[in-house]
C-alpha positions as a Markdown table, in Angstrom:
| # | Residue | x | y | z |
|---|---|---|---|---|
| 1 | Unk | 94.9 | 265.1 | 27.6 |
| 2 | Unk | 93.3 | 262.5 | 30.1 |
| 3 | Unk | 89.5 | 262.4 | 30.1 |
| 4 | Unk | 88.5 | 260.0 | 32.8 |
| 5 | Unk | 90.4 | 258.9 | 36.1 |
| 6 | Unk | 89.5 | 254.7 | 36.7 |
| 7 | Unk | 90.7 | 253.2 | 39.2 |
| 8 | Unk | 91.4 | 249.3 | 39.4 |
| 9 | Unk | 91.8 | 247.4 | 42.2 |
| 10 | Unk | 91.9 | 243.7 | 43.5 |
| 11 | Unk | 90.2 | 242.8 | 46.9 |
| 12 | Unk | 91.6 | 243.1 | 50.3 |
| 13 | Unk | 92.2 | 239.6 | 52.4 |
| 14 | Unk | 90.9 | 241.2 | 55.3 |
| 15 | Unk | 87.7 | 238.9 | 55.9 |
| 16 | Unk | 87.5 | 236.2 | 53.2 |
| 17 | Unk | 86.3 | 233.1 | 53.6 |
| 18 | Unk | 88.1 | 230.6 | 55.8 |
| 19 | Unk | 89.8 | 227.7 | 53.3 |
| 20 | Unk | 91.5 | 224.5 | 54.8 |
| 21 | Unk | 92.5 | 223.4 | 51.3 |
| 22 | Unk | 96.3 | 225.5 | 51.8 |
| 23 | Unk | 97.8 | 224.1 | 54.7 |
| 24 | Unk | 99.9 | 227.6 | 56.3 |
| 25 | Unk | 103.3 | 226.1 | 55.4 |
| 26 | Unk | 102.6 | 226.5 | 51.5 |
| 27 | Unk | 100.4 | 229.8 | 52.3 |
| 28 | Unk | 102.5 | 232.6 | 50.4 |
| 29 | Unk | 103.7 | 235.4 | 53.2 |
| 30 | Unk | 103.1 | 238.9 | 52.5 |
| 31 | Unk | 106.5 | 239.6 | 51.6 |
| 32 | Unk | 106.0 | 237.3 | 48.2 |
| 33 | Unk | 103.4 | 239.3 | 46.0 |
| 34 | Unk | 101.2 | 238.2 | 43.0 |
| 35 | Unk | 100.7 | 240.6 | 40.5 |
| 36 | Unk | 97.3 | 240.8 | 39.1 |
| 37 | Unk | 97.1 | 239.9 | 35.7 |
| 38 | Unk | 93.6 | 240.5 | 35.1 |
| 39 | Unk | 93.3 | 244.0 | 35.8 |
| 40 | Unk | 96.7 | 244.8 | 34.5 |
| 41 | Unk | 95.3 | 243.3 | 31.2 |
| 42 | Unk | 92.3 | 245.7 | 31.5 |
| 43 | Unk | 95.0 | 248.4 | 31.4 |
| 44 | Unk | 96.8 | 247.7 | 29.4 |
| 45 | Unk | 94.4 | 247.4 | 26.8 |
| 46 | Unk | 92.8 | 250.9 | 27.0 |
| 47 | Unk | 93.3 | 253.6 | 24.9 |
| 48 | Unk | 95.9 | 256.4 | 25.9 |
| 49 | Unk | 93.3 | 258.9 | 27.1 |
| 50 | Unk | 92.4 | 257.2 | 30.0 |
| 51 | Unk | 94.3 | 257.8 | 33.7 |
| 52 | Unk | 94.5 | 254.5 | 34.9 |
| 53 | Unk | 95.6 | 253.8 | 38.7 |
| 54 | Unk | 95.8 | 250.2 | 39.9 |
| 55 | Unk | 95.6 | 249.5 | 43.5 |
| 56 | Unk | 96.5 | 245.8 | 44.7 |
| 57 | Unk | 95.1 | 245.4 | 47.9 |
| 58 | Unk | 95.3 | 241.3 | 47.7 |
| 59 | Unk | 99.0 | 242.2 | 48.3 |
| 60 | Unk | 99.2 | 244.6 | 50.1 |
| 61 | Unk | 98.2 | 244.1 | 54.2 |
| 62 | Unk | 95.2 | 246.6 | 53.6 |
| 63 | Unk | 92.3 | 246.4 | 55.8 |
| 64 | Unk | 88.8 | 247.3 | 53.7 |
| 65 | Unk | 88.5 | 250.5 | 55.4 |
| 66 | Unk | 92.1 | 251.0 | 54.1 |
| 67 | Unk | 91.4 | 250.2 | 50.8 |
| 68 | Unk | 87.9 | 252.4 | 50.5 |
| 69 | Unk | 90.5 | 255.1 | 51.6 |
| 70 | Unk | 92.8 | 254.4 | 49.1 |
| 71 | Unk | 90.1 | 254.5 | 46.2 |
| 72 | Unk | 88.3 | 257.7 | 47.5 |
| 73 | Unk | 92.1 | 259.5 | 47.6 |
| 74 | Unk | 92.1 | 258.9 | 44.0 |
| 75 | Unk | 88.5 | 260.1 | 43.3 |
| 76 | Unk | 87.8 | 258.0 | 40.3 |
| 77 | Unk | 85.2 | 258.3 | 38.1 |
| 78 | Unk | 85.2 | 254.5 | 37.2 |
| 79 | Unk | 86.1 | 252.3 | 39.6 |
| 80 | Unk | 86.8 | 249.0 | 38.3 |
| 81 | Unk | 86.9 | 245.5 | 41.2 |
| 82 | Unk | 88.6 | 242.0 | 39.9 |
| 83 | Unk | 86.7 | 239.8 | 42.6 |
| 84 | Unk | 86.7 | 236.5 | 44.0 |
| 85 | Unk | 84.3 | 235.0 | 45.6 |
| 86 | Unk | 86.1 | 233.8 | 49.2 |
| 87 | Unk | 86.3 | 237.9 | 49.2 |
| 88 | Unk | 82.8 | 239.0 | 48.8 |
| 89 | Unk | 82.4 | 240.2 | 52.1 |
| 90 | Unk | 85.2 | 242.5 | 51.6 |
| 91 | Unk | 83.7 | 243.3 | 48.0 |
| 92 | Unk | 80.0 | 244.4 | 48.9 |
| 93 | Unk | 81.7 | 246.2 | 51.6 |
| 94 | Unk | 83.8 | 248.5 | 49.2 |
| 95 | Unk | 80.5 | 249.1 | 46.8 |
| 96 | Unk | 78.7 | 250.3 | 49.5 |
| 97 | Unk | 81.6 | 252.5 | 51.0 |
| 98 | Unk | 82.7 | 254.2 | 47.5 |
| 99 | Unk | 81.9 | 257.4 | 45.5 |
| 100 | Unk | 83.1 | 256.7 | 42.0 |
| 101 | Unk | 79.9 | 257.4 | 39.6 |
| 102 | Unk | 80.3 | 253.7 | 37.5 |
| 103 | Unk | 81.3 | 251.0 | 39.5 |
| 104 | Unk | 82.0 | 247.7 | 37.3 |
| 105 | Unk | 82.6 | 244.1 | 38.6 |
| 106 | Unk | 84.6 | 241.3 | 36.7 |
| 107 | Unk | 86.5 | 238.3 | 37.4 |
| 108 | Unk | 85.4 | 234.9 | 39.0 |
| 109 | Unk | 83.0 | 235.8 | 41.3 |
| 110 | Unk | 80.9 | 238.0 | 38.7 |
| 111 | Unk | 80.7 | 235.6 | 36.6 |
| 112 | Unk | 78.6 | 233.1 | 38.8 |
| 113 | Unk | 76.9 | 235.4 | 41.3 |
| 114 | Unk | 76.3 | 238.4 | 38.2 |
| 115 | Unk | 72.5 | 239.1 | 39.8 |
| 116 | Unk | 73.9 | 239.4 | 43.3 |
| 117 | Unk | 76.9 | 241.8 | 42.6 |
| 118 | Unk | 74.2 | 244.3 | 40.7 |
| 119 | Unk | 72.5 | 244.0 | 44.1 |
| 120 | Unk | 75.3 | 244.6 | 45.9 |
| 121 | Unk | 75.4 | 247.8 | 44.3 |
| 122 | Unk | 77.6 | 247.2 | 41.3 |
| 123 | Unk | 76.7 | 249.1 | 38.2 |
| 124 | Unk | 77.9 | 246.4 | 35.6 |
| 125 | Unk | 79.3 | 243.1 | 35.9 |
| 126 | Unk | 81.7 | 241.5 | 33.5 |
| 127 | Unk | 80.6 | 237.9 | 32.5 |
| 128 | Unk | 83.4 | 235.9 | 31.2 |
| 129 | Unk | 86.8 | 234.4 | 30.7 |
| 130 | Unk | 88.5 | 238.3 | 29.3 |
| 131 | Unk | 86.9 | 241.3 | 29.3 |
| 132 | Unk | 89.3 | 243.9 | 27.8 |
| 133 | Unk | 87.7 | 244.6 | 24.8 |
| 134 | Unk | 84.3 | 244.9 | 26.5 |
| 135 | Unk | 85.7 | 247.1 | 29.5 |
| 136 | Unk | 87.1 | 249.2 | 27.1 |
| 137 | Unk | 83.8 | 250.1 | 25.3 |
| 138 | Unk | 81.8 | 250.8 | 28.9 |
| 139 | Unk | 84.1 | 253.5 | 29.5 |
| 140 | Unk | 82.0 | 255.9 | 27.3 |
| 141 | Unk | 79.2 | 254.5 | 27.1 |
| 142 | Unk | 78.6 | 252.8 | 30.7 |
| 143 | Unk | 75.9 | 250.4 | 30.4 |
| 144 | Unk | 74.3 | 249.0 | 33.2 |
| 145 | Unk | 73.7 | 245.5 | 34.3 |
| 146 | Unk | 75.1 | 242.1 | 32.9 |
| 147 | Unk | 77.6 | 242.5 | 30.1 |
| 148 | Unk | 77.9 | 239.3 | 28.5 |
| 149 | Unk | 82.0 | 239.4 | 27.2 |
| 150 | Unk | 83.3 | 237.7 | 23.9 |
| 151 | Unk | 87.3 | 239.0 | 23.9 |
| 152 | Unk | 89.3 | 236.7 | 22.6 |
| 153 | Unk | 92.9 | 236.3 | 23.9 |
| 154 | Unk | 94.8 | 237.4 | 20.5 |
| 155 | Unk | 93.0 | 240.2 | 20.6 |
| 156 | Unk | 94.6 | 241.6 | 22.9 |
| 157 | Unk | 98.0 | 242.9 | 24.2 |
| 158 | Unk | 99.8 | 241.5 | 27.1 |
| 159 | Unk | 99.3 | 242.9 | 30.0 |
| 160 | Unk | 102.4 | 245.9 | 31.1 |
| 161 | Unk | 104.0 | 244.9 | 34.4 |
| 162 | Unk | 105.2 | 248.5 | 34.1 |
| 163 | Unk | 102.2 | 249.8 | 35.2 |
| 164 | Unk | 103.1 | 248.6 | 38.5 |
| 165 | Unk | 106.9 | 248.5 | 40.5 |
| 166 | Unk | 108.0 | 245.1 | 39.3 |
| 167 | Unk | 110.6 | 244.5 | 41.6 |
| 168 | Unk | 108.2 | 244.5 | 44.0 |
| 169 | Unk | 106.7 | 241.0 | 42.7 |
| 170 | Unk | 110.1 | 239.5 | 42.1 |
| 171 | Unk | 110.2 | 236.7 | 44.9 |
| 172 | Unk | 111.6 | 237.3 | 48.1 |
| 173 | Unk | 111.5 | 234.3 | 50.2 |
| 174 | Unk | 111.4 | 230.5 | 48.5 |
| 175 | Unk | 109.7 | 227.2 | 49.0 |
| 176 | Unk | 110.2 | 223.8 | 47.9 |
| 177 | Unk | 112.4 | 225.5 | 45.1 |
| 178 | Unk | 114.6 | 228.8 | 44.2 |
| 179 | Unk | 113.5 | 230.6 | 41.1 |
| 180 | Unk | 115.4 | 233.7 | 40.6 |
| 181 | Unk | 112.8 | 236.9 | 40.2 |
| 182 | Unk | 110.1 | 234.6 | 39.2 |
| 183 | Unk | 107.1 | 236.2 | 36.8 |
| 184 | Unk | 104.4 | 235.0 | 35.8 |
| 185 | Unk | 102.1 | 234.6 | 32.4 |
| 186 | Unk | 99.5 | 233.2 | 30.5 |
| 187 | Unk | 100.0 | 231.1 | 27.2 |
| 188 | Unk | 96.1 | 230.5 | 27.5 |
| 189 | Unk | 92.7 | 230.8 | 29.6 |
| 190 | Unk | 90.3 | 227.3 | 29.8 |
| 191 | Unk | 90.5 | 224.3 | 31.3 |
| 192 | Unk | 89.3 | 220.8 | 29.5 |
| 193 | Unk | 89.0 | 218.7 | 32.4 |
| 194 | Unk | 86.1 | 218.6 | 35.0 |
| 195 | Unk | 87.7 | 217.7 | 38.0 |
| 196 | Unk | 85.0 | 217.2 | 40.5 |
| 197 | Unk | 87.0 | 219.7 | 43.1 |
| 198 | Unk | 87.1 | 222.6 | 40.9 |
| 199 | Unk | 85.9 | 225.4 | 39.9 |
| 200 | Unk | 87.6 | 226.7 | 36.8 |
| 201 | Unk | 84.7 | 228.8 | 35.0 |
| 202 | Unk | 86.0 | 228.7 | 31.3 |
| 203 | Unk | 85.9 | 224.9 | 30.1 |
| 204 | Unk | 86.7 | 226.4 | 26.6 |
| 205 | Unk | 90.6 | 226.4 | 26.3 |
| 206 | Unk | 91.5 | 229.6 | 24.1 |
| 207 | Unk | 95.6 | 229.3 | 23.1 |
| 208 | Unk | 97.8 | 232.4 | 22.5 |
| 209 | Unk | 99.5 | 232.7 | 19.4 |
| 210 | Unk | 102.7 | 231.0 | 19.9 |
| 211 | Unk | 104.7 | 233.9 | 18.5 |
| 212 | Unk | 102.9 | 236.3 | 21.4 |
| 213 | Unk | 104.0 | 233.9 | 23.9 |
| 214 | Unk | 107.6 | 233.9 | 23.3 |
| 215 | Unk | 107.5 | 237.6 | 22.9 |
| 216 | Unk | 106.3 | 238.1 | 26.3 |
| 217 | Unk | 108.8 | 235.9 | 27.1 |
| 218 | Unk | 111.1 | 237.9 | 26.4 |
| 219 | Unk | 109.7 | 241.1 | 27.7 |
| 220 | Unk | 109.4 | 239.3 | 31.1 |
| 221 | Unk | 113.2 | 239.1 | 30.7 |
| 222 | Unk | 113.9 | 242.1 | 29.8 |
| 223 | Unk | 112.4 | 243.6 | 33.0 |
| 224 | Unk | 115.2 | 241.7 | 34.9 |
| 225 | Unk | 113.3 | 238.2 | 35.2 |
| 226 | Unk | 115.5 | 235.0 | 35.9 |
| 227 | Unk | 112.6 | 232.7 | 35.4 |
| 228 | Unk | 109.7 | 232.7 | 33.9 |
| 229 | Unk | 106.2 | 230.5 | 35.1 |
| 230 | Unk | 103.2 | 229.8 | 32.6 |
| 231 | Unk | 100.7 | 229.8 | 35.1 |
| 232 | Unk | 97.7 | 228.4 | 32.5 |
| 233 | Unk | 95.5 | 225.9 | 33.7 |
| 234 | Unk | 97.4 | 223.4 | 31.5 |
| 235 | Unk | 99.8 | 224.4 | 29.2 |
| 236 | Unk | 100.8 | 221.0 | 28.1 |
| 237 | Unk | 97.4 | 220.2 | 26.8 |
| 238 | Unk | 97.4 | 220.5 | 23.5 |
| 239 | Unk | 100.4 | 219.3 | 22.0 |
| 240 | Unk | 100.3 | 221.7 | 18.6 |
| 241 | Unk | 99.9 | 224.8 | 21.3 |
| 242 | Unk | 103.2 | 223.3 | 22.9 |
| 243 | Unk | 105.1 | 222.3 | 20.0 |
| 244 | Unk | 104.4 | 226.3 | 18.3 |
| 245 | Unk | 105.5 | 227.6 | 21.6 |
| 246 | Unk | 108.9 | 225.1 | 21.8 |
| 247 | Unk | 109.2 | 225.8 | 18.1 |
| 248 | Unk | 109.1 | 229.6 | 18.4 |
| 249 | Unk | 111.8 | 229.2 | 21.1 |
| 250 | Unk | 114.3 | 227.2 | 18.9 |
| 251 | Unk | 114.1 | 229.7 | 16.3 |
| 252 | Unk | 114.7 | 232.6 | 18.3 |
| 253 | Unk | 117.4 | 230.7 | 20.0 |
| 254 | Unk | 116.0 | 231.5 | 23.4 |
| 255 | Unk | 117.3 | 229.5 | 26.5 |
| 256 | Unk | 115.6 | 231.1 | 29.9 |
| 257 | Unk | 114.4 | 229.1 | 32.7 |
| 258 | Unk | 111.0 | 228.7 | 32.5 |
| 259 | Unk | 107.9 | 226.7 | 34.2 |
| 260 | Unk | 104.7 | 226.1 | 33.5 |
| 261 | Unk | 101.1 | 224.2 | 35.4 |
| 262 | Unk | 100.6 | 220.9 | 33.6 |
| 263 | Unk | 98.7 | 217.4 | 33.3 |
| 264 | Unk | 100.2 | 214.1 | 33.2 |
| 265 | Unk | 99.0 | 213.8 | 30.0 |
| 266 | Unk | 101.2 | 215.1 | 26.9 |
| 267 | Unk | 102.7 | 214.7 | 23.8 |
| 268 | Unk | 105.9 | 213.3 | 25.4 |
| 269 | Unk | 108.3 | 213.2 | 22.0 |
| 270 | Unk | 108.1 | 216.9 | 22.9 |
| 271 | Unk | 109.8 | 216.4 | 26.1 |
| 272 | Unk | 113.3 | 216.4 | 25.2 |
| 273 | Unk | 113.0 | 219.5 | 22.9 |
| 274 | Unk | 110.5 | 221.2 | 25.7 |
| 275 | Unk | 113.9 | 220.8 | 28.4 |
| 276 | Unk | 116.3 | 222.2 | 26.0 |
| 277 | Unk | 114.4 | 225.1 | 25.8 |
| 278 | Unk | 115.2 | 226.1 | 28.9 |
| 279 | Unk | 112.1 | 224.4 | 30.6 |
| 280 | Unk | 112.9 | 223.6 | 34.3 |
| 281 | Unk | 110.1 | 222.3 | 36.2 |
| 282 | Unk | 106.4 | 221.2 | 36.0 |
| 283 | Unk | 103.7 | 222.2 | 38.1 |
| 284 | Unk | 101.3 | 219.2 | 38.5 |
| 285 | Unk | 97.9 | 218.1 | 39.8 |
| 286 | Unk | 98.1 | 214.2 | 40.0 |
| 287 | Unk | 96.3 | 214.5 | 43.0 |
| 288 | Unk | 96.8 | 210.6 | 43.9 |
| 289 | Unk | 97.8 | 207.2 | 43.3 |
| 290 | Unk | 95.5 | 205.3 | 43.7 |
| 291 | Unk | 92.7 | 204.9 | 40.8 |
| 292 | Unk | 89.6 | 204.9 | 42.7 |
| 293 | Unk | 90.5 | 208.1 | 44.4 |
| 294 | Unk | 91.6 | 209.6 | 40.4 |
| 295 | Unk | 87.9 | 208.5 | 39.9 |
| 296 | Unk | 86.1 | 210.3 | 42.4 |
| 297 | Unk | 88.3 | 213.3 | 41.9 |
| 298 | Unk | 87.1 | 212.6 | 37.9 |
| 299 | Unk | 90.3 | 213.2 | 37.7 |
| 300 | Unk | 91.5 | 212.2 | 33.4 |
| 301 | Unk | 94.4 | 210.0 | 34.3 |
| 302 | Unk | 95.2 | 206.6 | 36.2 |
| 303 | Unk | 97.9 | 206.0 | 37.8 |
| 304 | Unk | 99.7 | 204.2 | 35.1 |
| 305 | Unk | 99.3 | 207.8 | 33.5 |
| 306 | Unk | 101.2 | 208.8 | 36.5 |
| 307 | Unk | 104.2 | 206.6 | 36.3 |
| 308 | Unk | 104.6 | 207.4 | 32.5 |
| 309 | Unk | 104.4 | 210.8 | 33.1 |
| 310 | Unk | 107.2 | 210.6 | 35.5 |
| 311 | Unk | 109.2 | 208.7 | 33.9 |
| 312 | Unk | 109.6 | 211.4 | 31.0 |
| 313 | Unk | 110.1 | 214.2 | 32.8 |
| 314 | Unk | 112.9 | 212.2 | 35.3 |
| 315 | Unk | 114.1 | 210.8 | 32.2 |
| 316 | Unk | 114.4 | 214.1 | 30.6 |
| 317 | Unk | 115.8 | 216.0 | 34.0 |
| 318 | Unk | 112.6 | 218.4 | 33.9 |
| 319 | Unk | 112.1 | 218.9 | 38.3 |
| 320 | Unk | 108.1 | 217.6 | 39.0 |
| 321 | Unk | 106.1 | 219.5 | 41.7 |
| 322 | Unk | 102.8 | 218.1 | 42.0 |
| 323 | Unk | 99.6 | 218.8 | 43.9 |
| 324 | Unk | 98.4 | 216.0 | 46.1 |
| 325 | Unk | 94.9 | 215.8 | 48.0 |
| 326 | Unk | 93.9 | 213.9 | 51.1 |
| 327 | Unk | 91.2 | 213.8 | 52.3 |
| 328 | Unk | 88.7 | 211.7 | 50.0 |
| 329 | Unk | 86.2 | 209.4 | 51.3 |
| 330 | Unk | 87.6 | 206.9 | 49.6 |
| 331 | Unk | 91.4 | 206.8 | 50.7 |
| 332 | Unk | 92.2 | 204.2 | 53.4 |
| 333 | Unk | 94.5 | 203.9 | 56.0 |
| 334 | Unk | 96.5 | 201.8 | 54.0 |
| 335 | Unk | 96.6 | 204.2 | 51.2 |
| 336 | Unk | 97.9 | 206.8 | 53.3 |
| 337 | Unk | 100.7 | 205.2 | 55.1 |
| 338 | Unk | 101.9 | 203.9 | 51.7 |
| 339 | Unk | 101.9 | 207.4 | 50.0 |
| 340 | Unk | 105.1 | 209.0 | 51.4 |
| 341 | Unk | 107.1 | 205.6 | 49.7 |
| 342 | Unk | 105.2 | 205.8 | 46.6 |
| 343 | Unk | 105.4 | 209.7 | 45.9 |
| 344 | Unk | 109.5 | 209.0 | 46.2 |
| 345 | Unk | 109.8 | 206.3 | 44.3 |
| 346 | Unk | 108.7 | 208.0 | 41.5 |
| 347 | Unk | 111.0 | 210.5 | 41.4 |
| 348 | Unk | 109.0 | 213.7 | 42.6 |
| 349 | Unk | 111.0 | 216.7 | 43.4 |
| 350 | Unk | 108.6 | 218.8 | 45.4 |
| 351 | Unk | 105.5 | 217.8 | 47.1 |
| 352 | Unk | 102.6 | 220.8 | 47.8 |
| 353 | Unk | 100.0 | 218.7 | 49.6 |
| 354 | Unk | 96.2 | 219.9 | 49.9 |
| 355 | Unk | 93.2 | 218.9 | 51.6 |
| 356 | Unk | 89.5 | 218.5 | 49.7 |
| 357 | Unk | 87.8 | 221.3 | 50.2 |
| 358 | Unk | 84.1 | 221.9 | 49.2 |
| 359 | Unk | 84.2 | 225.3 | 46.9 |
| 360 | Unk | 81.5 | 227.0 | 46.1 |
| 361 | Unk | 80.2 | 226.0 | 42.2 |
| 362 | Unk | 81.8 | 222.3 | 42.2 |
| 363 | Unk | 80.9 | 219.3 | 41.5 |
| 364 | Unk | 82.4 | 217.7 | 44.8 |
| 365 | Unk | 79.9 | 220.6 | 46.8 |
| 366 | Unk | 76.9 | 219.4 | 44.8 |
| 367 | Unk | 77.5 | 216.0 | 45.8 |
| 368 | Unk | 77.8 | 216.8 | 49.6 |
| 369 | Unk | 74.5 | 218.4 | 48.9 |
| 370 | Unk | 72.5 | 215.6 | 47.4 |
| 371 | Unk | 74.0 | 213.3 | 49.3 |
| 372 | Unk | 72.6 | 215.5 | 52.7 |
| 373 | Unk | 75.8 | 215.6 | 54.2 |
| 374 | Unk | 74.9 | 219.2 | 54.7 |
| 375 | Unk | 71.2 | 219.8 | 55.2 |
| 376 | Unk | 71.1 | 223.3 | 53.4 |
| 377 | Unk | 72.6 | 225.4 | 50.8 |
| 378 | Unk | 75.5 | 226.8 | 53.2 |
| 379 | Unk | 77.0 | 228.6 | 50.2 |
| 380 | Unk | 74.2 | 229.8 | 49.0 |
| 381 | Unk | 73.3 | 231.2 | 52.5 |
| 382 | Unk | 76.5 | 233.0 | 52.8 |
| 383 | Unk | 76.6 | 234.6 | 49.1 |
| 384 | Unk | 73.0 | 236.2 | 50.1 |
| 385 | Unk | 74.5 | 237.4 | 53.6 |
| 386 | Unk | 78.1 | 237.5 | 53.8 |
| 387 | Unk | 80.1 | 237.5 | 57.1 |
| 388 | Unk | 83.4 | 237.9 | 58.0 |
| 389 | Unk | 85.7 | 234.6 | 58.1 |
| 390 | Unk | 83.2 | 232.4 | 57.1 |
| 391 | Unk | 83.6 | 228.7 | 57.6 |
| 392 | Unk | 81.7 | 226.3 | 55.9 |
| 393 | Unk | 81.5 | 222.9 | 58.6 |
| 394 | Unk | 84.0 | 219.8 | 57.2 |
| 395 | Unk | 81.3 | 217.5 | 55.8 |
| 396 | Unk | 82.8 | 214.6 | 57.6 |
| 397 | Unk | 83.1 | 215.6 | 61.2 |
| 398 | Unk | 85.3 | 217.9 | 62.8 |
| 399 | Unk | 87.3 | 214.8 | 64.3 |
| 400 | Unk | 87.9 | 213.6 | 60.4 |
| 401 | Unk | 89.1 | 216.7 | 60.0 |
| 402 | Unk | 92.1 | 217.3 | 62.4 |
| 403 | Unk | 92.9 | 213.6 | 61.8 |
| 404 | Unk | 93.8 | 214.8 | 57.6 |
| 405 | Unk | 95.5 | 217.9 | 59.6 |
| 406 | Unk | 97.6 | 215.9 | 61.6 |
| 407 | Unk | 98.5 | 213.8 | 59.0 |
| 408 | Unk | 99.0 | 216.3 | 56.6 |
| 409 | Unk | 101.4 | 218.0 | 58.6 |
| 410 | Unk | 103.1 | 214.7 | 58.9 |
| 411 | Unk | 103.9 | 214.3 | 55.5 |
| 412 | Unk | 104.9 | 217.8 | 55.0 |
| 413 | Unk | 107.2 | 217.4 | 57.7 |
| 414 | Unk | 108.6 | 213.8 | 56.0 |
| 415 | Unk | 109.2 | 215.7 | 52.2 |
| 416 | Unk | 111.0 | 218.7 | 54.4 |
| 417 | Unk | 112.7 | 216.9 | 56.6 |
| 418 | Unk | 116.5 | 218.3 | 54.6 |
C-alpha cells in the first residue's frame, strides 16, 4: 500500500535568466529533451511505499502557472524541486503558488543560496553533491531547514529511466553529429579543476564503481539505446577510474558506441584500448589556443597539452568536439583571425563555440567585481529580488559585445559551412 504521494519536478524555462554563453544555433530545441537525472535518482532510490510522480517541466514548454497546475492536480504531500539558479524566479514562484504540506529544495541552486530558498518558502533544502540517502529519510521524519547531505555515489542505485517514457528523450533532431537514441549517465560527480568561468559546486570527484558503470551501460542498451554519453564533468581524469571502466568492458566483451565530457589531460596508453571499446567521440573544454588566454581561464593545460591531446585521439580515430570561448580580455585581433586555421589543423571534428559569461559563484564574476567593472553586487541583487529575464550588463560594453556575436556567428558559419 502507498503511504505518501511526492511529487518531483524540475523548473519551468519560462523566465530564467537571460545567458549569452549558448549562442541559439547550439541551444537544444524543444523537440530534443534531457532527462533529469537528479530527481530520477531521488526516485529511484526510495523505498516501494512511496507514490512517486515526476514532472519535467525543463522539457516540457510549460509556463509556471502551468506547472503549479500540474503539481496541485497531483495533490502531493511532498513536493520535491531540483533547482537552478538562472530559474529562481520561476522557483520562488512555484513555493509560493503550491499546497503540498513539505516542500524540499535540492540541486545547484540550494546548495549556494540554502538561507534564501528557506525564505522563499521552502521547508528544507538539500545541501550537496547527492542527496538520495538523505531525501529518503525526510520523508518520515521531515525536518526543517538546512540538511547538510553526505550520500555517496555507490551507495546508491542508478537512476530508472522507466520512471519516465524513454523514447521520449531518445534524440530527435542532430547537431554537429548523429548519435542514434542517445542517453545519458554518470560514471562520477566532482570536478578537480577550478576554471575561473565555472561554477561546478563539488570540487571533490567521487568515482562509481567500475562494475556499476558498465552495468548501466548496459541497461541503457537494453532500453533500445544506440549510444551511450558519460556526461561527468571529466571522465578521463583519473586514469585507474578509466582503465576499471575500459577493463570491465573487455571482460564483458561489450562493444556499444559510447561518449563521454573530458580534459586534454589523460593517461593516453589507454587510448587505443578506450576506442576499441566502442568509445566514439570526446566532449572537450580546451577553451583556446593560446596560453595566456588558458591562464586567465586557469584553465590546467597549455596548448602543447592541446596538440598532444589531439594527436591521440586523431591518431586513435576517436571524433573530438570541443568547447571554445571568445570573449576574454586578453584575446587579440590576431588571435581571432588565426583561430578558424588553427582549430582545423589540429584535426577537430566538431566545434561548439561559447562566449564568457559572468555566472553567478565564479571566480571570473568575483574578478569583474573587484576589479569595479560593475559597481555593485548585480547577482546578489537579483537572488534577493528576482525578475523575469534578467540580464546581467556585458562587463565590457554593449559594443564589445555584439562585436564577439558577430564574430561568433562567423566562425559558426565557417565550421558549418558543408
Amino acid at each position: 500500500m502507498k503511504t505518501h504521494k511526492i511529487v518531483l519536478t524540475t523548473l519551468p524555462v519560462e523566465c530564467e535568466f537571460v545567458n549569452w554563453t549558448t549562442p541559439k544555433y547550439f541551444t537544444p530545441t524543444k523537440i530534443n529533451k534531457y532527462m533529469p537525472l537528479g530527481i530520477l535518482s531521488l526516485a529511484s532510490n526510495l523505498p516501494p511505499n512511496y507514490d512517486v510522480v515526476i514532472l519535467d517541466a525543463s522539457s516540457e514548454p510549460w509556463t509556471i502557472e502551468e506547472t503549479i497546475r500540474k503539481i496541485e492536480e497531483q495533490k502531493p504531500d511532498v513536493l520535491g524541486i531540483s533547482a537552478t539558479t538562472r530559474r529562481i524566479y520561476a522557483l520562488n514562484k512555484i513555493l509560493k503558488g503550491t499546497s503540498a504540506k513539505y516542500k524540499v529544495v535540492g540541486g545547484p541552486h540550494a546548495t549556494y543560496y540554502s538561507d534564501l530558498t528557506l525564505n522563499a518558502g521552502a521547508d528544507a533544502v538539500f545541501v550537496g553533491p547527492l542527496a538520495d540517502l538523505e531525501f529518503s529519510q525526510a520523508l518520515e521524519s521531515r525536518p526543517k531547514g538546512v540538511i547538510h547531505c553526505k550520500t555517496e555515489i555507490n551507495q546508491i542505485k542508478f537512476p530508472d529511466r522507466m520512471l519516465l517514457d524513454v523514447n521520449r528523450y531518445f534524440p530527435k533532431e542532430s547537431l554537429l553529429f548523429k548519435a542514434i537514441n542517445r542517453l545519458p549517465m554518470f560514471s562520477s560527480i566532482g570536478c578537480p579543476n577550478k576554471c575561473f568561468f565555472c561554477n561546478v559546486q563539488s570540487k571533490t570527484v567521487q568515482y562509481k564503481n567500475p562494475e556499476a558503470v558498465v552495468d548501466e551501460m548496459e541497461y541503457l542498451v537494453s532500453l533500445g539505446s544506440k549510444s551511450v554519453h558519460v556526461l561527468d564533468d571529466n571522465f578521463n581524469v583519473n586514469s585507474r577510474h578509466l582503465e576499471g571502466i575500459i577493463s570491465e568492458l573487455e571482460k564483458r566483451n561489450i562493444h556499444t558506441e559510447w561518449s563521454g565530457r573530458g580534459q586534454t589531460k589523460m593517461n593516453f596508453d589507454l587510448t587505443a584500448r578506450l576506442r576499441a571499446t566502442g568509445f566514439k567521440r570526446i566532449n572537450v573544454g580546451i577553451e583556446a589556443l593560446d596560453d595566456s588566454i588558458l591562464t586567465f581561464l586557469n584553465k590546467n593545460e597549455t596548448v602543447a597539452d592541446v596538440h598532444k591531446f589531439c594527436y591521440h585521439m586523431n591518431k586513435n580515430g576517436i571524433d573530438i568536439l570541443s568547447y571554445f570561448i571568445l570573449g576574454t580580455p586578453v584575446e587579440t585581433g590576431t588571435y581571432l583571425k588565426n583561430l578558424p586555421v588553427k582549430i582545423e589543423e589540429l584535426g577537430i571534428k566538431h566545434v561548439f563555440l561559447n562566449m564568457l559569461f559572468p555566472e553567478p559563484n565564479t571566480l571570473y564574476y568575483e574578478s569583474l567585481l573587484k576589479g569595479r567593472f560593475y559597481s555593485r553586487d548585480l547577482w546578489k541583487e537579483f537572488m534577493l529580488n528576482p525578475t523575469p529575464y534578467y540580464e546581467i550588463p556585458y562587463p565590457y560594453g554593449e559594443t564589445k559585445k555584439q562585436e564577439i556575436i558577430s564574430y561568433t556567428n562567423e566562425l559558426i558559419q565557417y565550421f558549418n559551412k558543408q
